[in-house]
C-alpha atoms as one frame of an Amber mdcrd trajectory, in Angstrom:
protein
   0.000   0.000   0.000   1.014   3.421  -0.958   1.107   5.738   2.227   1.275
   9.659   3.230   3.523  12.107   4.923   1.168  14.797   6.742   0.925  17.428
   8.526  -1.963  17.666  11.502  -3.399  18.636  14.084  -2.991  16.654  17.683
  -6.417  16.557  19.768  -6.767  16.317  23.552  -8.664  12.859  23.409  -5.619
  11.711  21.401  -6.635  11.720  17.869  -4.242  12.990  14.407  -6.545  14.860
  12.077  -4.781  15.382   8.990  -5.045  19.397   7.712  -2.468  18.847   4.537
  -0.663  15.683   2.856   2.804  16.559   1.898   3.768  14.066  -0.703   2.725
  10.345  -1.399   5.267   7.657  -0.893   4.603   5.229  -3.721   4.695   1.510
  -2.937   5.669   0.350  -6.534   2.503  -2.502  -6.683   0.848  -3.017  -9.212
  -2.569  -3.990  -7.054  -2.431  -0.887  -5.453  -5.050   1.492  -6.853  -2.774
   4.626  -5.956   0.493   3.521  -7.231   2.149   4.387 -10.620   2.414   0.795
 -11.579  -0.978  -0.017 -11.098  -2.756  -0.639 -15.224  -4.555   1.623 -16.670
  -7.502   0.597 -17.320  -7.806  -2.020 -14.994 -11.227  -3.661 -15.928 -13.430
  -5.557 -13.060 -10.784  -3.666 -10.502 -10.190  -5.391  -7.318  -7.493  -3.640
  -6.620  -6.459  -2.495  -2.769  -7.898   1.217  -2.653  -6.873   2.391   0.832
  -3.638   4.206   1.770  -1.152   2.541   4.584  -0.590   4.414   7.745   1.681
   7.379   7.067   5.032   7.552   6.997   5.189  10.342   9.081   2.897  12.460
  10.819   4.246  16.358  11.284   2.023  17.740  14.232   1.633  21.779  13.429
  -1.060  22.328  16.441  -1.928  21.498  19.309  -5.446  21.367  20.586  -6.780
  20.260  24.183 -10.607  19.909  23.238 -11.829  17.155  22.165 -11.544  16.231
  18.263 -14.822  16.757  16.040 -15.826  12.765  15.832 -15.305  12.168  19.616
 -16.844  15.923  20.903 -20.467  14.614  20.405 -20.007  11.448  22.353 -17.903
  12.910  25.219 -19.847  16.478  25.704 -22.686  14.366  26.526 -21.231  12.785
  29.062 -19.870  15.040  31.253 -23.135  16.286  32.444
């Protein structure tokens, strides 16, 4: 699988949102819908379509709340 380098930003419940992708590292497979080698057109595709986990993760801020996926669950239950 191809994967990312980011750049983020770090969330008080722990979670890595990702605000810009940097480059793509290319993983040179030809089953991997994102790489260069994969064929063009490649009928019936079956072909893996997700990224790996990235290669590096650059965090450019900082924040102590809660993350938008988790704020929902969690403001609820602090009352």
């Amino acid at each position: 699988m191809c994967c990312l380098e980011t750049e983020g930003t770090k969330y008080g419940c722990g979670h890595y949102i990702i605000t810009r992708k940097l480059r793509k590292i290319d993983c040179e497979n030809q089953w991997c819908y994102h790489s260069r080698r994969h064929r063009n057109p490649c009928h019936n595709c079956q072909c893996d379509r997700y990224f790996g986990p990235d290669a590096s993760e650059t965090v450019t801020a900082v924040r102590p709340e809660f993350c938008p996926e988790c704020y929902p669950y969690y403001s609820q239950r602090r009352r």
